[in-house]
RODO-2510 file (C-alpha; in nm, 4 decimals, decimal comma):
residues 256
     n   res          X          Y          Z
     1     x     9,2298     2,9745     3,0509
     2     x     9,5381     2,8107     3,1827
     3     x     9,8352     2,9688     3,1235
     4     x    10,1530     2,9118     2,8970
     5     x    10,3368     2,6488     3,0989
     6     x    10,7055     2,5333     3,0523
     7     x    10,8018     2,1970     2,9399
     8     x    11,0301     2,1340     3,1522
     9     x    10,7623     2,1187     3,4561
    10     x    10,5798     1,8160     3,3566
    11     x    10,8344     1,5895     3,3510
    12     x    11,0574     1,4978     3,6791
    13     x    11,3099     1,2650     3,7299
    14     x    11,3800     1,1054     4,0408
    15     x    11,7086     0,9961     3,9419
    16     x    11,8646     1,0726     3,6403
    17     x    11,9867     0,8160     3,3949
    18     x    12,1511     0,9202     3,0641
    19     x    12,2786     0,6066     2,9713
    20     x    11,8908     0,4520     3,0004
    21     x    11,8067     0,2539     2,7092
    22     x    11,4561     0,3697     2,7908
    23     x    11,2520     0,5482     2,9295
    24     x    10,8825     0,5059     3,1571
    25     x    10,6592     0,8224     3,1916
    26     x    10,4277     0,7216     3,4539
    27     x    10,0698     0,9268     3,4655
    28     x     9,9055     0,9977     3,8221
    29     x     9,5427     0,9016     3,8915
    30     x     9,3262     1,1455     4,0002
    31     x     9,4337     1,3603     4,3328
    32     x     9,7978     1,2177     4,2451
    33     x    10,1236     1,3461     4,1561
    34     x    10,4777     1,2340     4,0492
    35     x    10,5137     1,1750     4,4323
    36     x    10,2758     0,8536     4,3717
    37     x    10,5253     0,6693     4,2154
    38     x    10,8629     0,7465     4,5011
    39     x    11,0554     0,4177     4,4996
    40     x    10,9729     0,3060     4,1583
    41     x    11,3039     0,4454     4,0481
    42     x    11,4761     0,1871     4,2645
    43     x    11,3063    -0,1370     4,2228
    44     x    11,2658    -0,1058     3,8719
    45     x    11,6898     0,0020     3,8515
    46     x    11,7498    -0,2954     4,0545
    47     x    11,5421    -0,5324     3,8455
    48     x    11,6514    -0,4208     3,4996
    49     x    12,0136    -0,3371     3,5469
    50     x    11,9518     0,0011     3,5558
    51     x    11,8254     0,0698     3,1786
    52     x    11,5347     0,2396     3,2294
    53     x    11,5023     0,5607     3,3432
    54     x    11,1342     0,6402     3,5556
    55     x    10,9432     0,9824     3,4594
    56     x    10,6741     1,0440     3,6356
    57     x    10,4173     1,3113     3,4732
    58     x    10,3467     1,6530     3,7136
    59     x    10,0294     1,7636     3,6173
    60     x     9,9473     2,1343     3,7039
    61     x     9,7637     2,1810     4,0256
    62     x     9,9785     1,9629     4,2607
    63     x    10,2790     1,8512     4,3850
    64     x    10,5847     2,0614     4,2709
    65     x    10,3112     2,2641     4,0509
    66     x    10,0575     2,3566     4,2884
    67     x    10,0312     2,7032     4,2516
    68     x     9,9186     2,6551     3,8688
    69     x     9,5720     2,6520     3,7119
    70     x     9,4721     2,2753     3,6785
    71     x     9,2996     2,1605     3,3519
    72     x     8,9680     2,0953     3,3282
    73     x     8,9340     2,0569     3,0013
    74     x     9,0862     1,6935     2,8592
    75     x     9,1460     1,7631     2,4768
    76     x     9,3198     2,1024     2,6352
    77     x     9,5409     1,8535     2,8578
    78     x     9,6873     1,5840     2,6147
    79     x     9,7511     1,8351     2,3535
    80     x     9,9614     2,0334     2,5997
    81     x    10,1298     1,7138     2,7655
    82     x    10,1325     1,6049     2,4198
    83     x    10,3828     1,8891     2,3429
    84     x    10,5255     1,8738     2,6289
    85     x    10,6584     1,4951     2,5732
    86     x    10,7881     1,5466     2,2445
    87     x    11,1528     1,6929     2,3937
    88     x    11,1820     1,3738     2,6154
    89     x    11,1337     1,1303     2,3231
    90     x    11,4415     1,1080     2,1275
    91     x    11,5432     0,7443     2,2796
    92     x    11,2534     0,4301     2,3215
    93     x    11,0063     0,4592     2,5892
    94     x    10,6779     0,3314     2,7632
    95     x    10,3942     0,4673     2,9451
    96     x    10,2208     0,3619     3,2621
    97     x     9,8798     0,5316     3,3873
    98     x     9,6676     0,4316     3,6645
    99     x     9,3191     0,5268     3,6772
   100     x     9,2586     0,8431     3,5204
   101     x     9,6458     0,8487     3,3884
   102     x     9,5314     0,5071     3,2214
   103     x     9,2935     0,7138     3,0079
   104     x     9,5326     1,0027     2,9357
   105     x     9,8194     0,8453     2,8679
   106     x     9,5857     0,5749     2,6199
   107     x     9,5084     0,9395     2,4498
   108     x     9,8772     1,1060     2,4154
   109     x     9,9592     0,7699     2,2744
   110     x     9,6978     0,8367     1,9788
   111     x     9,7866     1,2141     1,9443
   112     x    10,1603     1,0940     1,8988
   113     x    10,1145     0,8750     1,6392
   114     x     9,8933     1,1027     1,4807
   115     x    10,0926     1,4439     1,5106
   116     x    10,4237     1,3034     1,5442
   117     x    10,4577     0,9167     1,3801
   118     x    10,5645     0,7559     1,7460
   119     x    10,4182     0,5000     1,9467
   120     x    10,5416     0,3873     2,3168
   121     x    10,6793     0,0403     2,3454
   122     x    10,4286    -0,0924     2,5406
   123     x    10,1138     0,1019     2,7286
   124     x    10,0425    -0,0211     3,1202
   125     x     9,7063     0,0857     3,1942
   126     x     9,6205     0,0230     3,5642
   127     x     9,2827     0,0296     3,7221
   128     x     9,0909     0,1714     3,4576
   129     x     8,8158     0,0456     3,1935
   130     x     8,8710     0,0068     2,8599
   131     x     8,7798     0,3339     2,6853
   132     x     8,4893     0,1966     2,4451
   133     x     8,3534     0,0323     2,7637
   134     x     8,0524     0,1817     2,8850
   135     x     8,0261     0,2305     3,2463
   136     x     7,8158     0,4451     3,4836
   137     x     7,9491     0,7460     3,6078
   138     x     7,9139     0,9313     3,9367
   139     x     7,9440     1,2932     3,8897
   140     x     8,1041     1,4045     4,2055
   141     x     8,3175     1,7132     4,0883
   142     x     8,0269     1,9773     4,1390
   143     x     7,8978     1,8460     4,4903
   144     x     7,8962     2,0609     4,7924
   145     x     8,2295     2,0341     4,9865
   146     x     8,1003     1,8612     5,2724
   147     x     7,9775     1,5591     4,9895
   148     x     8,2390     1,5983     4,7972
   149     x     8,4902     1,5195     5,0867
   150     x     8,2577     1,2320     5,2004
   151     x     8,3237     1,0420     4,8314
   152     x     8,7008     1,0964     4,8673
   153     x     8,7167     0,9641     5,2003
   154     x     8,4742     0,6488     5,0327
   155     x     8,7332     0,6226     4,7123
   156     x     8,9980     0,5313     4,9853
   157     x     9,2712     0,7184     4,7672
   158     x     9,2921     1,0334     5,0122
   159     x     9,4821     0,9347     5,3419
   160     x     9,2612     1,0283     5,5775
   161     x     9,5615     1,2586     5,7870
   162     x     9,4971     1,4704     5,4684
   163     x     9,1025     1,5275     5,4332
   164     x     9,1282     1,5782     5,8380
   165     x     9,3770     1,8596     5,7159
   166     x     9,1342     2,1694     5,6711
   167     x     9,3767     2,4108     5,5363
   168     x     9,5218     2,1419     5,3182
   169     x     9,2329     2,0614     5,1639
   170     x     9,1304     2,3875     5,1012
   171     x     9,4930     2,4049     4,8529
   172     x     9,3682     2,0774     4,7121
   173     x     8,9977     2,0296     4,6376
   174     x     9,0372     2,2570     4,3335
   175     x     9,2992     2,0106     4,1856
   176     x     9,0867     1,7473     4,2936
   177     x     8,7835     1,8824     4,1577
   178     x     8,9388     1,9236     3,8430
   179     x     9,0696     1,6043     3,7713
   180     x     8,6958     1,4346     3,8767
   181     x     8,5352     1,6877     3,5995
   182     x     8,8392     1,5696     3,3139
   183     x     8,7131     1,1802     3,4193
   184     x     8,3461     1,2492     3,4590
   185     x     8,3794     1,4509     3,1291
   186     x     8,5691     1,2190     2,8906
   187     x     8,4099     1,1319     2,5862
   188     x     8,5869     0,8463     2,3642
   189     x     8,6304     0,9069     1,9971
   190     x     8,7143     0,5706     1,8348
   191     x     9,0778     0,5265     1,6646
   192     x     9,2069     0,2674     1,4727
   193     x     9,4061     0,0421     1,7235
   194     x     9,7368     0,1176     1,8632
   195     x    10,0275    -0,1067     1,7494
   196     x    10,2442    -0,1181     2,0476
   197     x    10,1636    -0,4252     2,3488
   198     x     9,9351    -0,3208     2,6010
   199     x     9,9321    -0,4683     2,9379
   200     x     9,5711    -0,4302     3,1822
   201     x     9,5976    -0,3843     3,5619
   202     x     9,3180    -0,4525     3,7920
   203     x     9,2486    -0,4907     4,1510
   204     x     9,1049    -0,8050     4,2518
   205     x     8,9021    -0,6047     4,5211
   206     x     8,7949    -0,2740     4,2943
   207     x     8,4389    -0,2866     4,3508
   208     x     8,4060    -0,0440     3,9927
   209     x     8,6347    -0,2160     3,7308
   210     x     8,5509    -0,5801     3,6423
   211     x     8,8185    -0,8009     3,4673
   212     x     8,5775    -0,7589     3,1905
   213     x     8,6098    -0,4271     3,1242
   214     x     9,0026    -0,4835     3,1836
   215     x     9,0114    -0,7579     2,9168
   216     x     8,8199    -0,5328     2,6771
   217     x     9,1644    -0,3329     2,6410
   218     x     9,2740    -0,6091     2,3841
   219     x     9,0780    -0,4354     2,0976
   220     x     9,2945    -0,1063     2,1396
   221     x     9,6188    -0,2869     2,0473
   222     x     9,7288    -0,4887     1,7317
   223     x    10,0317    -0,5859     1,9193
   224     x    10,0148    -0,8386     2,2102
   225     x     9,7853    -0,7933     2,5161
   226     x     9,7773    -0,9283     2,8564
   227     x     9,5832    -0,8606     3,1921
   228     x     9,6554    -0,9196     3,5499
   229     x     9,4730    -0,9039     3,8403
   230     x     9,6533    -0,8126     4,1944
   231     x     9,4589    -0,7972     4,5372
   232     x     9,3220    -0,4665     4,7012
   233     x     9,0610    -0,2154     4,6077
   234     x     9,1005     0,0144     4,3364
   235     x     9,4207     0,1912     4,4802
   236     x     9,6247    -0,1599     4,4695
   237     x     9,8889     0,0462     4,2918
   238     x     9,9854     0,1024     4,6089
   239     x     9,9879    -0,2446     4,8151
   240     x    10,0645    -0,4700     4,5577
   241     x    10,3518    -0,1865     4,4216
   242     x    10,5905    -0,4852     4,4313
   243     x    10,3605    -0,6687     4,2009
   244     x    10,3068    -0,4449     3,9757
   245     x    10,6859    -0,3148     3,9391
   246     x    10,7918    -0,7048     3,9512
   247     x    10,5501    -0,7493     3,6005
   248     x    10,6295    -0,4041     3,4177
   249     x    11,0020    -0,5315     3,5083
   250     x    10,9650    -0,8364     3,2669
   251     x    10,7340    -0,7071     2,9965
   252     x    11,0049    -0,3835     2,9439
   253     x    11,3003    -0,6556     2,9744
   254     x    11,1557    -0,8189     2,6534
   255     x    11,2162    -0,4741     2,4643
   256     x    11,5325    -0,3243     2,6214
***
């Protein structure tokens, strides 16, 4: 049972900006933390004149939390992010989730127009399949630790300096297993679409997510809908950062 956890926690900001016109809460894939998106703060200041103010989401289980109970349960999660949001959106804002954070940020979206009557702006969803998209799915969360560390270190989205770091790990691959069992677990209800833009990230190199099942994200959104493609693997979010910042910079510019 995961305990009562404060509001406050799941939502850092790297730099403060109270006279933002907006603001982007940014969702970790799985393994990451707010730490996965250091720097984002000052590209995307630089690049919009500094209107938007970055969030990203700390999860339980890492980073600045690591010492709490992570989720393993996914409704459990985005009705307790869900909540935990709520205080933060009293001015515009956006979400961006890569990966796994594609998926939960695609389902706070629904539980906020649903419990609350608000929508983002515009939804980035990064390296992820559309929802209604079937795909096969490698159940890794339960393996034996020795496997289990052999499919990180094949995912490429553990630096190896870290899965060489026994004691480390040993902190980590609950976190870790968690977050593979809220993926491997996910079951998508249909909803009627969401009204706000959303824009599709994929890597050209990701040998799992085909621009197919990136273009398929056009039937959750009435609104407008766009993909692109960037090169590297799956964790391109990293070496095409520049990219990526350089197009959420011009799709938020349209609605600041």
């Amino acid at each position: 049972m995961v305990a009562e956890l404060k509001r406050e926690s799941w939502v850092t900001f790297p730099k403060r900006n109270y006279e933002a016109s907006l603001r982007l809460f940014c969702f970790p894939y799985a393994g990451g933390n707010a730490m996965s998106f250091r720097g984002w703060e000052k590209t995307l200041e630089k690049n919009l004149f500094n209107t938007v103010e970055v969030c990203p989401i700390e999860l339980p289980g890492r980073g600045s939390r690591l010492m709490e109970e992570p989720f393993t349960n996914f409704s459990q999660l985005i009705s307790s992010l869900t909540q935990a949001l709520v205080p933060y959106l009293d001015k515009p804002f956006a979400f961006f989730g890569h990966s796994m954070g594609a998926i939960v940020c695609f389902e706070v979206a629904h539980l906020l127009r649903k419990k609350y009557s608000s929508t983002p702006t515009h939804l980035f969803v990064s390296g992820r399949n559309a929802p209604q998209v079937s795909i096969e799915v490698e159940h890794i969360h339960n393996l034996p630790e020795r496997a289990f560390l052999q499919e990180l270190r094949r995912l490429n989205g553990t630096p190896e300096e870290v899965l060489e770091n026994t004691e480390l790990m040993q902190m980590l691959l609950p976190m870790l297993r968690a977050d593979f069992a809220l993926v491997e677990n996910y079951v998508y209800t249909p909803e009627y679409p969401l009204l706000c833009s959303i824009t599709a990230f994929g890597g050209q190199q990701d040998p799992k997510i085909s621009q197919d099942s990136l273009q398929a994200w056009h039937q959750q959104t009435t609104g407008d809908f766009s993909m692109h493609m960037f090169p590297g693997d799956h964790f391109f979010i990293h070496s095409a950062q520049q990219l990526i910042l350089q197009n959420i910079s011009q799709k938020l510019y349209q609605v600041i």
